[in-house]
C-alpha positions, 0 to 999 in steps of 0.5 A, a space after each residue: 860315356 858319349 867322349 870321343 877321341 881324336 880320330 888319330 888315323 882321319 888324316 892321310 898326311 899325318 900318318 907315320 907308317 913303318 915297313 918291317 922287310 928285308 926285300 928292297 924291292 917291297 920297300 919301293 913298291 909300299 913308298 910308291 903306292 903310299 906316297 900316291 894316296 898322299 902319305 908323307 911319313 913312310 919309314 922302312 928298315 930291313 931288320 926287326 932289331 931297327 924296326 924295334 929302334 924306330 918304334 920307341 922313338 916314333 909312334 906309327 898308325 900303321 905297321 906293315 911287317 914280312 914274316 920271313 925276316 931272315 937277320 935276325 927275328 922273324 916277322 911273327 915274334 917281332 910283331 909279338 914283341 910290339 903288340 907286348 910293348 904296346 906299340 902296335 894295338 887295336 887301333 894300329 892299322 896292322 898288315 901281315 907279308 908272306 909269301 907262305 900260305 900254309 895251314 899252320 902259318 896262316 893260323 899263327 898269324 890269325 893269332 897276332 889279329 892283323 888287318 889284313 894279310 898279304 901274299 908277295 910280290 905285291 902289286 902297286 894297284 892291288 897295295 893301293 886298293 887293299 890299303 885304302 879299304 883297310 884305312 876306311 875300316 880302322 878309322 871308322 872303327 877308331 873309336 871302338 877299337 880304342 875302347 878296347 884297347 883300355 879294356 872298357 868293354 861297356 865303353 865299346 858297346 856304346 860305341 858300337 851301337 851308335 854306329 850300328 844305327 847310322 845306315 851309312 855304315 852299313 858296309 862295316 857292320 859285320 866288323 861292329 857286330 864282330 866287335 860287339 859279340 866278343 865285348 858281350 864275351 869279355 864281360 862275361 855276359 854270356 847268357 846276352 852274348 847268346 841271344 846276341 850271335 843266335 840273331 846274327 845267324 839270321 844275317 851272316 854265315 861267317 864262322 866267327 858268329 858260329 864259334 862265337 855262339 859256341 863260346 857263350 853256350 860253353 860257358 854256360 856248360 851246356 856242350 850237350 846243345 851245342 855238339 853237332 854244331 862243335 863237330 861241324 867247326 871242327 870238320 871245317 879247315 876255316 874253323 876247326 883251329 879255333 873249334 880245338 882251341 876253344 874245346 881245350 879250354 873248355 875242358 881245362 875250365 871243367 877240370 876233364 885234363 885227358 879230353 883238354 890235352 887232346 884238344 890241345 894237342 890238335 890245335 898245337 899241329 894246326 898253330 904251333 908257334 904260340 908259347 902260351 899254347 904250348 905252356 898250357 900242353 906242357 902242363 897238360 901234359 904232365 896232369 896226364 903223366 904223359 912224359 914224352 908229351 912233356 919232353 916234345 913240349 919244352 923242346 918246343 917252348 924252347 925252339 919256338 921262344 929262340 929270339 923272342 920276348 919269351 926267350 930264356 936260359 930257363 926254357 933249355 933247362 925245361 927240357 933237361 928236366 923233361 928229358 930226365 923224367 921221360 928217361 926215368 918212365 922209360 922201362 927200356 933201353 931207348 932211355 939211353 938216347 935220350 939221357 945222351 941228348 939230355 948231356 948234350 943239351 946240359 953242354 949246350 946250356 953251360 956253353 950258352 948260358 951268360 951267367 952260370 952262377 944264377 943255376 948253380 943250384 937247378 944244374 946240381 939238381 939236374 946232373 944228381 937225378 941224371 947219376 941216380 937215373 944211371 944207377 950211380 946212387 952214391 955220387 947222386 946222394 953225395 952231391 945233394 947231402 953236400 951240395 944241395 939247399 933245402 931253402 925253397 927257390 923262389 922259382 916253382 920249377 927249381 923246387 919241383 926239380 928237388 923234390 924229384 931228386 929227393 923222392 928218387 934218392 929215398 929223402 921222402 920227409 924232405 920232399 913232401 915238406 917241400 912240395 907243402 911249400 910249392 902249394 903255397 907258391 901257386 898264387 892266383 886263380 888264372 887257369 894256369 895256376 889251377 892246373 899247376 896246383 892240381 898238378 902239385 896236388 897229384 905229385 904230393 899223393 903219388 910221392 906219399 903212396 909210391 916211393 920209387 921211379 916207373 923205371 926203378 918198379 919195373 925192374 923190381 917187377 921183372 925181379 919178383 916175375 923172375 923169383 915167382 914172387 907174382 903177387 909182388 910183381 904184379 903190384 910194381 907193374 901196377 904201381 909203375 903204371 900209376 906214374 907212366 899209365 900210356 906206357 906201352 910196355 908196362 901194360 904189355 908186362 902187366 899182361 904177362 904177369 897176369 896170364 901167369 897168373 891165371 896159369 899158376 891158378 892163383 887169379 881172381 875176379 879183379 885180374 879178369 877184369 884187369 886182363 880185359 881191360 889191357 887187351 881193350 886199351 891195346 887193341 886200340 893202337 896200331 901196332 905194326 911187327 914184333 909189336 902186333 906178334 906179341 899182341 896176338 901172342 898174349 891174346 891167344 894165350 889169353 884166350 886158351 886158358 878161359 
């Protein structure tokens, strides 16, 4: 436990710093202000793609790196793509260049945990004083930080205490105790961690002693101890990122989805370039069968991994997929907009895509669910039944891509053995999978119990409603409703079909309940125009038959 390595960054003159900018300028402000503290080794490119080049030949302690890379990847997903290939880790001294400082900007770079954060033009004295403070930092910290980076938290902790107890470190002990608290987290030490930070709060108002403490309480499932002091992070520009993501979580861990996407969905506006976040909406968002949620998802998974480590073919095929599931829950002409959007991303796709052999299969699924979606059920069947495996892929997403075409085209048998297979697919207990298996779970009772598309009942709806079959009307509404439950003009038929209802005499104790229940949910949402006419329309009508 008492080891100590080699204090790499103790020594000015054996530094190797890289310079990630494609301002010349910024170049020659960092060489001189490095090479007058005593630095030798300062290397600078104006490309992230020889920045990557650089660092698997050299190994650097310190990475200065512009956001606003414009050859070819921003400085954010470069700086991804080397804390994933390990050459930036806790122990390399990491700043940031910007000469944004929005809300969102900021919030993605907290993401990457740089050291520091610096705004252009920069200042030689200003990079000299900055710098130097940094560098103390880090390389008090060495030993601690080098800890974590192996994952050996107990290690850290020791670390940590030693120092802790030198006075002369006094300066960096909210840094120790920072590290400390979130050590405590890692191991699972929640109930220590807790005892830990409500210390703290006697010594430091910093906001990460707060969302620390709310971290331990949270785990322990005791939110109801903690609310007020929830809502006041939540309130606070500094905190209120980290509050919503943290609050996402929390509810993904207690299984409440609903609560969890709207936690997720405020902190995706305040950082919206995290891919895992925007994964853990997209997964969300198809528990809560929000599919204009799913859409505007993939569409940002797909736009925010362009030129980075996450970037692939599979990501545009998402939103094809996401985009024929939206079309498919839209009752109305509006589904006509996005099935052309979704032809010109198929297009897209065929003309980018380096290998279309590897997606013969998906591309085939995706164009059959788009002619059984436009009503051309014979050449969807056609070229599923001559065309289509029922082997299992060994991509989840490709075998939930089938069921669907095999659910939509009345292959009910072959879809739900199907899904049994995906079951087993979903490997692991990371919150992930549990959300991906529960979502499995969810679509094999919905495509056992209702065997048409939200789009298809609702024209079954509108059929019956038109022939007086009422009862049976009502029944599709409510079974449309079941896979497309936020959707504004189903509940706005289901109104309708009710109030017919209760003026043909035939409602019961349950539909006054239902009628009361819809009027509720709509009064909730601003509607403006023909959308508030039609409110107050039914509402009225409502009302002068009771």
């Amino acid at each position: 436990m008492q080891d100590v390595e080699k204090n790499t960054l103790a020594q000015l003159d054996q530094l190797n710093v890289l310079v990630i900018d494609d301002n010349l300028l910024v170049h020659s402000v960092l060489k001189a202000s490095l090479f007058a503290l005593g630095i030798k080794e300062v290397r600078c490119v104006q490309n992230a793609y020889y920045g990557l080049r650089l660092c698997d030949e050299i190994h650097f302690h310190i990475v200065i790196c512009a956001f606003n890379i414009q050859s070819d990847k921003d400085g954010f997903h470069l700086l991804e793509e080397l804390k994933f290939k390990g050459h930036v880790t806790k122990t390399t001294v990491l700043i940031f260049l910007s000469t944004e400082t929005n809300e969102a900007l900021v919030n993605s770079i907290i993401e990457l945990q740089p050291d520091d954060f610096w705004t252009k033009p920069l200042a030689i004295k200003k990079v000299r004083t900055r710098f130097i403070a940094i560098l103390k930092v880090k390389q008090v910290l060495f030993n601690i930080n080098n800890a974590i980076d192996k994952k050996a938290y107990a290690k850290a902790l020791y670390f940590a205490d030693r120092h802790l107890q030198n006075e002369k470190l006094a300066h960096y002990h909210p840094n120790i105790n920072r590290i400390k608290g979130e050590s405590y987290l890692s191991l699972l030490e929640f109930e220590t961690a807790e005892s830990f930070y409500r210390r703290l709060f006697k010594i430091y108002k910093y906001s990460w002693v707060y969302l620390g403490y709310a971290k331990a309480l949270l785990k322990q499932g005791r939110l109801g101890e903690i609310s007020d002091m929830v809502n006041s992070l939540i309130d606070k520009p500094d905190t209120r990122f980290g509050a919503h993501d943290m609050m996402a979580q929390y509810f993904i861990e207690q299984e409440q989805y609903q609560q969890a996407y709207e936690e997720i969905k405020k902190a995706m506006a305040l950082a919206p370039r995290n891919i895992e976040r925007n994964r853990k909406s997209w997964d969300l968002a198809r528990l809560t069968h929000d599919y204009k949620g799913q859409y505007v998802a993939t569409r940002n998974i797909a736009q925010q991994a362009k030129n980075s480590i996450h970037d692939s073919p599979a990501l545009l095929l998402n939103v094809i997929r996401a985009g024929i599931d939206f079309a498919c829950a839209t009752p109305d002409d509006s589904a006509n907009e996005i099935l052309r959007q979704t032809d010109r991303y198929i297009r897209q796709f065929e003309h980018d895509c380096q290998d279309l052999s590897l997606f013969k299969q998906p591309l085939l699924v995706v164009k059959a669910r788009l002619h059984n979606v436009r009503n051309e059920q014979a050449k969807a069947i056609k070229l599923v039944e001559n065309h289509m495996s029922l082997i299992p892929s060994t991509v989840v997403e490709d075998n939930l891509d089938r069921v669907k075409v095999l659910h939509e085209l009345g292959m009910r048998e072959e879809a739900i053995k199907l899904l049994a297979a995906i079951n087993h697919q979903i490997a692991g207990n990371s919150l992930n999978s549990q959300v991906v298996r529960h979502y499995i779970a969810q679509e094999s009772q919905q495509r056992e119990d209702i065997h048409f598309t939200a789009k298809e009942l609702n024209r079954m709806a509108v059929e019956h409603f038109q022939k007086h079959r009422l009862l049976p009307a009502l029944k599709a509404i409510q079974q449309a409703l079941q896979l497309s439950p936020n959707n504004v003009k189903l509940l706005f038929s289901q109104l309708k079909i009710l109030i017919k209802i209760k003026q043909e005499d035939q409602d019961t104790h349950e539909h006054q309940v239902a009628v009361e229940g819809i009027l509720a949910v709509l009064s909730t949402l601003n509607f403006e125009g023909k959308g508030l006419a039609t409110l107050n329309e039914l509402t009225l009508k409502w009302q002068k038959l009771n």
